[in-house]
N, C-alpha and C positions, 0 to 999 in steps of 0.2 A: 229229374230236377225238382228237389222239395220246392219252390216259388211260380210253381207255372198256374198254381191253383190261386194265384194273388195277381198276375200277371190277365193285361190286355193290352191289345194292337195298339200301338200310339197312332193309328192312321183312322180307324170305323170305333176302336174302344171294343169290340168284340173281344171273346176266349180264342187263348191259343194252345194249339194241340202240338204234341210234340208228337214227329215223325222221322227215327233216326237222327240225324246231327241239325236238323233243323224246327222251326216250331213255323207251326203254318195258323194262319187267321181263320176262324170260322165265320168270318163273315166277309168281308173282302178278297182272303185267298191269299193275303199277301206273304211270304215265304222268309224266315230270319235264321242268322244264320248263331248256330252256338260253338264258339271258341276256347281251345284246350276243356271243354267239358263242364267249366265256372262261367262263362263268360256267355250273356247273350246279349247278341248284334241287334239293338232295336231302335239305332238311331233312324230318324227319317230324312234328314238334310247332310251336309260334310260341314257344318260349322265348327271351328277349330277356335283357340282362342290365342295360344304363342306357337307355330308352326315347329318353331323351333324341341320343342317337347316332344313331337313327334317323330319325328329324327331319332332323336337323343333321350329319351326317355328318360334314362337313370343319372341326366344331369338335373332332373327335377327336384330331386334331396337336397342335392348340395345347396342347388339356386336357394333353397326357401331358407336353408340356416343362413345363409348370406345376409339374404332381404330382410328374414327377422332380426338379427345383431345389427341392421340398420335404422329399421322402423319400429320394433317391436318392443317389450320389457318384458327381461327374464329369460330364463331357457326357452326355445320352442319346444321340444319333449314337455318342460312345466305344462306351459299353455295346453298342448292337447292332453295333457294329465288331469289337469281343469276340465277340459271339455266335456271328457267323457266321464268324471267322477261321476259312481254310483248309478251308472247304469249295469243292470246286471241280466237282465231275462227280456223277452219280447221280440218281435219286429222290428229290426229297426235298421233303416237308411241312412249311409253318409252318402252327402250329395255333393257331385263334385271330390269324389274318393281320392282322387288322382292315383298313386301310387301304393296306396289302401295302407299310409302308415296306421291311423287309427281304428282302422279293422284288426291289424296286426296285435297293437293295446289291448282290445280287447276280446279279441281270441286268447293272447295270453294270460287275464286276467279271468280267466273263464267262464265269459259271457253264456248266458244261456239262453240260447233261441236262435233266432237266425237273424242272419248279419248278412246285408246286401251294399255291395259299391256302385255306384251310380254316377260316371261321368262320359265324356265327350271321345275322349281319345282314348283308342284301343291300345296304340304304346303304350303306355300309362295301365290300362286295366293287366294286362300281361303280364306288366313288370308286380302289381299288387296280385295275382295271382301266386306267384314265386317265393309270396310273401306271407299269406297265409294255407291254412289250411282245408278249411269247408266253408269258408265265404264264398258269397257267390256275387257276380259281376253281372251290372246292366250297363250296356252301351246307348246310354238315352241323352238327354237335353233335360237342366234342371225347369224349362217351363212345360215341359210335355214328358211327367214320369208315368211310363207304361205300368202303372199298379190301380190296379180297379180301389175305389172309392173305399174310408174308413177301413185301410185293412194294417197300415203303421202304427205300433207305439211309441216309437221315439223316432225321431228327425232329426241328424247334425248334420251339418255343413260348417265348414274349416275356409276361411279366406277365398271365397269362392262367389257370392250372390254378388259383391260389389262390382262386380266387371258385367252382370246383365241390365240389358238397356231396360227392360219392362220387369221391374221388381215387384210390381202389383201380380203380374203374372206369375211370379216364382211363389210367392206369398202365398198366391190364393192354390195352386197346384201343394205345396205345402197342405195347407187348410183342410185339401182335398183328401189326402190320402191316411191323414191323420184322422185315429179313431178320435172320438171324443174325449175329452181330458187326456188326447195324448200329448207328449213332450217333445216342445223342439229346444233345440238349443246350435245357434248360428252366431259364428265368427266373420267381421267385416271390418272393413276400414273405415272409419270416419273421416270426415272435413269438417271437425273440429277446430282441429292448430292446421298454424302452417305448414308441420310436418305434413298432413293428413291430404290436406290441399296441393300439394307437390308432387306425395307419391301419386294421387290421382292425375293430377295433369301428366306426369314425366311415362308412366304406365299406362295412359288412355283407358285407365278405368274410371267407373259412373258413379263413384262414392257420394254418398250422403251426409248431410249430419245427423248425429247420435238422433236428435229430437223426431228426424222426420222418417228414422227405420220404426221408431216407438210409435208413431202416431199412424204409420201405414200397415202396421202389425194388427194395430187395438180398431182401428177400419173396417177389416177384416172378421170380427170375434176372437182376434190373439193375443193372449192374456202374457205382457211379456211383467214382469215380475223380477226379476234380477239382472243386474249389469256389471258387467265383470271389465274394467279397461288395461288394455298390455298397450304403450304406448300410442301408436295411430291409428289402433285396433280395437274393439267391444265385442265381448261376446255376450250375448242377449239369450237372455233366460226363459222358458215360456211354456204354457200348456193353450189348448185346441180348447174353448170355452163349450161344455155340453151343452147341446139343440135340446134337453129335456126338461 
């Protein structure tokens, strides 16, 4: 597996060695398991977010065109078309992959480097499996990503951060793995309008306004720079400010 040499234990932050179908800690010992051959198990708790996705994984497509013809502005295919515009080469993590559509983008667009998906639920990484090619899957939590320090050049996440309670946490782990003037670019909901304030209460997500993801980004040293809005949605533009 090309990414083990980027990879450490979410539990000691040690190197993990790979030993047949699993990758063992060099420093605590702790043992993970790798699925269909893309996919490794590095979750360390069962935190889920809609149960129901786990079940039914491949009702996750349909759900989000739903939700975005409800909340959203424009195609969803647009929006992740935006997303991902002109990324072309690098490291780089979607977080909160789910079903690895926009891994899929750009593997067909012919991304060059390596492309890693990074969420919660294994239904969900399976079904993005199926879906691309040579991307490869991590089973983690966006505040604890098993990827040793400054080793990403780009960072996206797709409708995903506004449901975590400690967004400083996701931020700074972000910050973390991010080379130096490397790029994020993250899709979220705002409570801005009253749309924004609805879908967060009716969803029991922890959405913010627009002002206060900009100002806990630039906190940080996160240089966010462009703002893109699809109705109760912003996608935030951004590089990792150089320490030199």
């Amino acid at each position: 597996m090309e990414i083990i040499n980027i990879l450490r234990c979410p539990v000691c932050r040690s190197d993990l060695e790979r030993q047949d179908k699993i990758l063992q800690c060099n420093g605590c010992g702790n043992k993970y398991g790798i699925i269909d051959n893309r996919i490794v198990d590095l979750i360390v708790d069962q935190r889920e977010w809609v149960k129901i996705f786990e079940m039914f994984p491949r009702i996750y497509d349909p759900w989000s065109q739903i939700g975005w013809r409800l909340t959203g502005r424009g195609s969803l295919e647009g929006f992740y078309s935006d997303l991902i515009k002109d990324l072309g080469e690098g490291v780089l993590i979607d977080v909160g992959c789910g079903t690895g559509t926009m891994i899929s983008m750009l593997e067909k667009r012919g991304f060059r480097g390596t492309l890693i998906g990074i969420d919660i639920s294994k239904s969900m990484l399976k079904v993005a499996v199926k879906k691309t090619r040579k991307a490869v899957f991590i089973r983690a939590s966006m505040d604890n990503i098993p990827l040793k320090d400054a080793t990403v050049d780009h960072y996206i996440s797709s409708l995903t951060i506004h449901i975590a309670e400690d967004k400083r946490k996701v931020f700074e782990e972000m910050k973390r793995v991010l080379k130096d003037m490397g790029t994020f670019r993250i899709a979220v909901a705002a409570t801005n309008s009253f749309r924004g304030k609805l879908f967060s209460l009716l969803l029991g997500v922890r959405s913010v306004d627009e002002n206060a993801y900009i100002v806990l980004l630039r906190s940080l040293g996160l240089n966010a720079h462009k703002i893109a809005r699809y109705g109760i949605f912003i996608s935030i533009y951004g590089t990792k400010q150089s320490n030199k």
